[in-house]
TIVO-731283 format. One record per residue (C-alpha): residue number from 0; x, z, y negated. Coordinates in steps of 0.25 Angstrom, whole numbers, plus 2048, in hexadecimal, padded with zeros to 3 digits. Layout:
BEGIN
NUM:X:Z:Y .
...
! end
This chain:
BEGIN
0:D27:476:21B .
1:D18:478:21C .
2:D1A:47F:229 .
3:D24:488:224 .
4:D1B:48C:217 .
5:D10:48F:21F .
6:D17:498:228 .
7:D1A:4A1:21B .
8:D0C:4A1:216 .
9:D08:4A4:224 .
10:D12:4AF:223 .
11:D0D:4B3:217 .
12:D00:4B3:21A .
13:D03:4BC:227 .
14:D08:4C8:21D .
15:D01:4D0:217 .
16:CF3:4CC:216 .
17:CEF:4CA:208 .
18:CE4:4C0:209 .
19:CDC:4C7:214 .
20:CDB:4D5:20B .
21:CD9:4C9:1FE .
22:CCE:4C6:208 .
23:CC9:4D2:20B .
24:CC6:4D5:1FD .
25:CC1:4C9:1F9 .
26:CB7:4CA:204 .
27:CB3:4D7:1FF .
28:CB3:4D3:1F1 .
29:CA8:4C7:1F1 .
30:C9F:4D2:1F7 .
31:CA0:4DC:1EC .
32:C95:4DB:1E0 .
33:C97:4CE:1DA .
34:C92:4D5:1CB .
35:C9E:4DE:1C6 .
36:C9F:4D7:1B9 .
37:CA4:4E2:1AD .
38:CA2:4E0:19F .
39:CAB:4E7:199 .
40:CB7:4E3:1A2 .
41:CB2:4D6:19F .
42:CB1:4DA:190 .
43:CBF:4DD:18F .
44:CC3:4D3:196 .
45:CBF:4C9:18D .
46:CCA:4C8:183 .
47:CD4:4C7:18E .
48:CCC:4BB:193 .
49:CCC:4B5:185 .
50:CDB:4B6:185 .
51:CDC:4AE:191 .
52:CD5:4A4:18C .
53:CDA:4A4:181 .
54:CE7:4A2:189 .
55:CE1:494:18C .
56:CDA:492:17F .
57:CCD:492:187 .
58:CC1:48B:181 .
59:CB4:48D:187 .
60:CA9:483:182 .
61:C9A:481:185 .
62:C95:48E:188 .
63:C87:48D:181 .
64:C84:483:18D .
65:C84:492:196 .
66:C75:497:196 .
67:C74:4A4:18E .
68:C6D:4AB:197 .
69:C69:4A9:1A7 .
70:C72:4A6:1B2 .
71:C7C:49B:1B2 .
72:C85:494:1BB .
73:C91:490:1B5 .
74:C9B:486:1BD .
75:CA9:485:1B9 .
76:CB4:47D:1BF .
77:CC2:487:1C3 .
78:CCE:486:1BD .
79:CDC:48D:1B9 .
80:CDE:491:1C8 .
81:CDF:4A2:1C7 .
82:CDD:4A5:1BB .
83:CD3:49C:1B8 .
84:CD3:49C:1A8 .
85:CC7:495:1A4 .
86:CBF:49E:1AE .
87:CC4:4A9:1A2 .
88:CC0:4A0:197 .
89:CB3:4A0:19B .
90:CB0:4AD:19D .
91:CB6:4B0:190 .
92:CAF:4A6:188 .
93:CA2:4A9:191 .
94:CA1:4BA:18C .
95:CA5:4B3:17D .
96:C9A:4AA:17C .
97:C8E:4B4:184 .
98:C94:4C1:184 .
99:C95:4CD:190 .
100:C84:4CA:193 .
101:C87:4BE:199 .
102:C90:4C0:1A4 .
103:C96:4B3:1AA .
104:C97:4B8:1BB .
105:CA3:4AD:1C1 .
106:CA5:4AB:1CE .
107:CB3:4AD:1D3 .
108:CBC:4AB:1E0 .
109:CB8:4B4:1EA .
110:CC8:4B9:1ED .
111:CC9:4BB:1E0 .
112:CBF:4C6:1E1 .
113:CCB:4CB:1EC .
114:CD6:4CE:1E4 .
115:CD6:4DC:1DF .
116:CD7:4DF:1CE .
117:CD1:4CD:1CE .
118:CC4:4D1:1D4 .
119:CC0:4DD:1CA .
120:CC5:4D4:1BC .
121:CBC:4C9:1C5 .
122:CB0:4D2:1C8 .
123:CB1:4D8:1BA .
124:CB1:4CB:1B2 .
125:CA4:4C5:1B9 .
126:CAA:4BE:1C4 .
127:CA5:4BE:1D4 .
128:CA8:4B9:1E0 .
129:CA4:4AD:1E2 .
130:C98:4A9:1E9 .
131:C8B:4A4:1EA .
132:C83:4B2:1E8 .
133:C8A:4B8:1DF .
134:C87:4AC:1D6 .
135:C78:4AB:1DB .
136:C78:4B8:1D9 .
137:C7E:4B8:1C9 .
138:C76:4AE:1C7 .
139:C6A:4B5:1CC .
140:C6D:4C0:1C1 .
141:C6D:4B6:1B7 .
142:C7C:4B5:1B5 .
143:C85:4AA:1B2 .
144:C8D:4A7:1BC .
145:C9B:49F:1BB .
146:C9F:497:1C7 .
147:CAB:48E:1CB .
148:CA9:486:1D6 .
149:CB4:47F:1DA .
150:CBA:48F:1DB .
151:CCA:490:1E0 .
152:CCA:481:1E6 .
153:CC8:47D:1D7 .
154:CCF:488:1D0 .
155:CDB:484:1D8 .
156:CDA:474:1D8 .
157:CE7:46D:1D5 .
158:CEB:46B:1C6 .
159:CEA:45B:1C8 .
160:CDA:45F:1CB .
161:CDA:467:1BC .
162:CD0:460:1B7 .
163:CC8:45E:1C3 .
164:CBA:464:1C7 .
165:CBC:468:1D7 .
166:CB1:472:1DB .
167:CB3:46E:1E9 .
168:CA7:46A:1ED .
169:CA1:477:1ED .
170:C92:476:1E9 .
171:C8D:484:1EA .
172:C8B:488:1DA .
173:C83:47C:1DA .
174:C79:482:1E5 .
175:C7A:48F:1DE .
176:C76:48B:1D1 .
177:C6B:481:1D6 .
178:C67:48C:1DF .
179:C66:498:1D3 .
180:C61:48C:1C8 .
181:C6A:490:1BC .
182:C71:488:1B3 .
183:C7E:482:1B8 .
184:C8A:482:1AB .
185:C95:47A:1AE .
186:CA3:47F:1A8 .
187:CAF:477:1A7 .
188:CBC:47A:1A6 .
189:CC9:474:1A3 .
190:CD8:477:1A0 .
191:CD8:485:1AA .
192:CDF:47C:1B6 .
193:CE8:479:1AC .
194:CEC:487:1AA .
195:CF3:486:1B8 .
196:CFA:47C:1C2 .
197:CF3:47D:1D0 .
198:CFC:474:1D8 .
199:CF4:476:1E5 .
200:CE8:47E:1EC .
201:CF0:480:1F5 .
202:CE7:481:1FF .
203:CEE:47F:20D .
204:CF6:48C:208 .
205:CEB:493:207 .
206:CE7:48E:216 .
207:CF4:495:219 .
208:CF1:4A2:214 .
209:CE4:4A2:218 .
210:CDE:4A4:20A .
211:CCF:4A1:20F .
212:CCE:4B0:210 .
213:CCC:4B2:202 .
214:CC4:4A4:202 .
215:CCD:49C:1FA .
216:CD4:48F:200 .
217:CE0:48C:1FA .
218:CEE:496:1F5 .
219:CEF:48B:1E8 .
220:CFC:489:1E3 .
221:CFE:488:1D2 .
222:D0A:484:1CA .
223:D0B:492:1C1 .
224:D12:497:1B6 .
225:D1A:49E:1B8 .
226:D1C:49E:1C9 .
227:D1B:490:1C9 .
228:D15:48B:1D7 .
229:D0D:496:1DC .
230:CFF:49D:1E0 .
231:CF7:49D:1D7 .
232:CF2:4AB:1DC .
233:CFF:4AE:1D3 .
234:CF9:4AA:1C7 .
235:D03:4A3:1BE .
236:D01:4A3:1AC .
237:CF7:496:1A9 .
238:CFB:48F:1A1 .
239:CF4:48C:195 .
240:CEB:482:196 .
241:CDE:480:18C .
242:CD2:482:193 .
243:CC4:47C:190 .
244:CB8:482:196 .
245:CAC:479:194 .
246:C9D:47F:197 .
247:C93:472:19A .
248:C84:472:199 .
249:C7C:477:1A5 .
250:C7A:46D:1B1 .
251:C6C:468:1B2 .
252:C69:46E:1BE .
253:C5B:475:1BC .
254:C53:46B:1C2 .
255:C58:46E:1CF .
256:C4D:477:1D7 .
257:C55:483:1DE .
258:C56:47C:1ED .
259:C60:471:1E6 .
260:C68:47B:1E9 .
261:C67:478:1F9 .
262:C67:468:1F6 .
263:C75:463:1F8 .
264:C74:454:1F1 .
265:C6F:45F:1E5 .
266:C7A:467:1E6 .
267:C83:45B:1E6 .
268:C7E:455:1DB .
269:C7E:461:1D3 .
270:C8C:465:1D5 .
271:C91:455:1D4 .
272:C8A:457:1C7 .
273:C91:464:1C0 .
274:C9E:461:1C7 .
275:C9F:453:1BF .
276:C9B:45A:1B2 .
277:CA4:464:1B2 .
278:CAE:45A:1B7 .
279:CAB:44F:1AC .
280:CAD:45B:1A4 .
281:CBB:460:1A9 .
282:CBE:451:1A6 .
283:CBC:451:199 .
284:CC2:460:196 .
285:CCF:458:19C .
286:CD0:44E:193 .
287:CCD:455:187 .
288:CD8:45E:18A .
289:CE2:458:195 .
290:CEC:462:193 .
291:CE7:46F:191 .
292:CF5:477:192 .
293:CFA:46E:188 .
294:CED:470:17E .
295:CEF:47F:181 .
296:CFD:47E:17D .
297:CFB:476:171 .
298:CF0:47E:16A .
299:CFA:48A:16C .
300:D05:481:163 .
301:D05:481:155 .
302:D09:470:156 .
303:D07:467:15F .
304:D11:45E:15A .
305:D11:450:155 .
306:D0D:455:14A .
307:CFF:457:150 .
308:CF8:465:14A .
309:CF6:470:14F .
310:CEC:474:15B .
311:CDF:47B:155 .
312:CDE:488:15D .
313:CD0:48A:166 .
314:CCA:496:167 .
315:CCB:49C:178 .
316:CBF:49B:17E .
317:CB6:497:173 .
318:CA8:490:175 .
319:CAA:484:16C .
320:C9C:481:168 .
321:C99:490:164 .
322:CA6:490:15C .
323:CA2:484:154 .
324:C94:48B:151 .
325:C9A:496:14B .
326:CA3:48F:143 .
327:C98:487:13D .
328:C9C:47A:143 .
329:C8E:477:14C .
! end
């Protein structure tokens, strides 16, 4: 049966050749200037950003830890495959809490930069292909650049692996921020990979089509509404799971002269350290809230049952220390 399944992806594959000309302008893409960020686009984005995350009921907490001015590097773990809604929250809560002069500059999957109508939203929102100098390079202009690490090996991880923190091993934002010196924010997020089923990353199919060309490694399979079993590159609805973002205080990494950066037991120690942070954190996110869908659910029902009373609405992508100051509370 695996014989004859890959006899139709190869047949597939041997049609017309969609990856190659994804290819094509991908490559061309990543060369393109990295800075085509626009305001007002951006501006008027916003509100559908906050509808979105308000979809998810999306709270964002412990952005005062973000330096107010300066470069930054933020790291975040990947999530939600696609769509990645907490990447949104984010954003959205990022231009609520220091407005349009401080831009926040993500990096993103270079094939994404590939597909034609993706790339301008991307390019016009603050995203960029991702790569080592374009973040230097952000960096070097005092911008605060967001990074995830464990890029499409992550955003794609099984659903089992939810709650897990998997940046593959890759080490390099570790270099990059040890190199430029700037102050490394770790931002954890949970209940996105709730918001869809990967069942796989499928990545012998991906051999079978050969997708390195557009520098992935896997054609990841999802259980979607309403398609069922299917690609994810046909997004399906998420379903509506409550997502937590959670913005840690700075690593201590300041101490570290500028050639820490070449010093592999450094770099190691380094990156053991921010990835058991955030995952200690993950942790914790999971079991203050197992069931995200189920919470989202219940704080859209007027009863919960048993008698028990009724959920107290949040407000989307609030930051819960600077709400409780203008209420008074601290």
């Amino acid at each position: 049966m695996i014989d004859e399944l890959g006899a139709v992806l190869r047949s597939i594959r041997g049609g017309v050749d969609v990856l190659g000309a994804w290819s094509a302008a991908t490559e061309r893409e990543i060369r393109a200037e990295p800075f085509q960020r626009d305001v007002e686009f951006l501006r008027a984005l916003l509100p559908w950003m906050e509808i979105m995350a308000r979809y998810f009921d999306a709270e964002v907490e412990g952005l005062e830890h973000v330096p107010k001015r300066g470069p930054v590097l933020l790291v975040g773990n990947h999530s939600g495959g696609v769509l990645t809604p907490d990447t949104t929250a984010l954003f959205a809560a990022w231009y609520r809490h220091f407005g349009f002069e401080r831009p926040l500059v993500g990096l993103a999957f270079d094939a994404a930069f590939g597909i034609p109508g993706f790339r301008t939203l991307m390019r016009k929102i603050g995203e960029m292909p991702a790569s080592r100098r374009n973040a230097a390079k952000a960096l070097a202009e005092g911008l605060p650049v967001l990074v995830y690490p464990g890029g499409d090996h992550e955003v794609f991880r099984p659903w089992t692996e939810r709650n897990r923190i998997d940046f593959n091993g890759r080490t390099g934002f570790v270099e990059l921020a040890l190199r430029a010196r700037v102050p490394v924010v770790p931002v954890v997020s949970h209940g996105g990979h709730h918001s869809t089923v990967v069942l796989t990353r499928g990545e012998w199919i991906g051999r079978w089509f050969g997708v390195e060309r557009v520098r992935a490694r896997g054609f990841p399979l999802a259980l979607q509404f309403p398609w069922g079993i299917s690609t994810v590159a046909l997004p399906g609805i998420p379903l509506p799971a409550k997502i937590t973002v959670r913005v840690l205080p700075p690593m201590r990494w300041s101490s570290h002269p500028r050639r820490a950066a070449d010093d592999p037991a450094i770099v190691g120690r380094c990156f053991e350290e921010i990835t058991g942070v955030m995952q200690a954190t993950l942790t914790a996110l999971a079991g203050e809230r197992p069931y995200p869908v189920l919470s989202r659910l219940a704080s859209i029902t007027p009863f919960q049952g048993n008698g028990a009373p009724p959920v107290t609405r949040r407000r989307p992508v609030r930051q819960r220390g600077q709400a409780a100051r203008r209420r008074g509370v601290v």
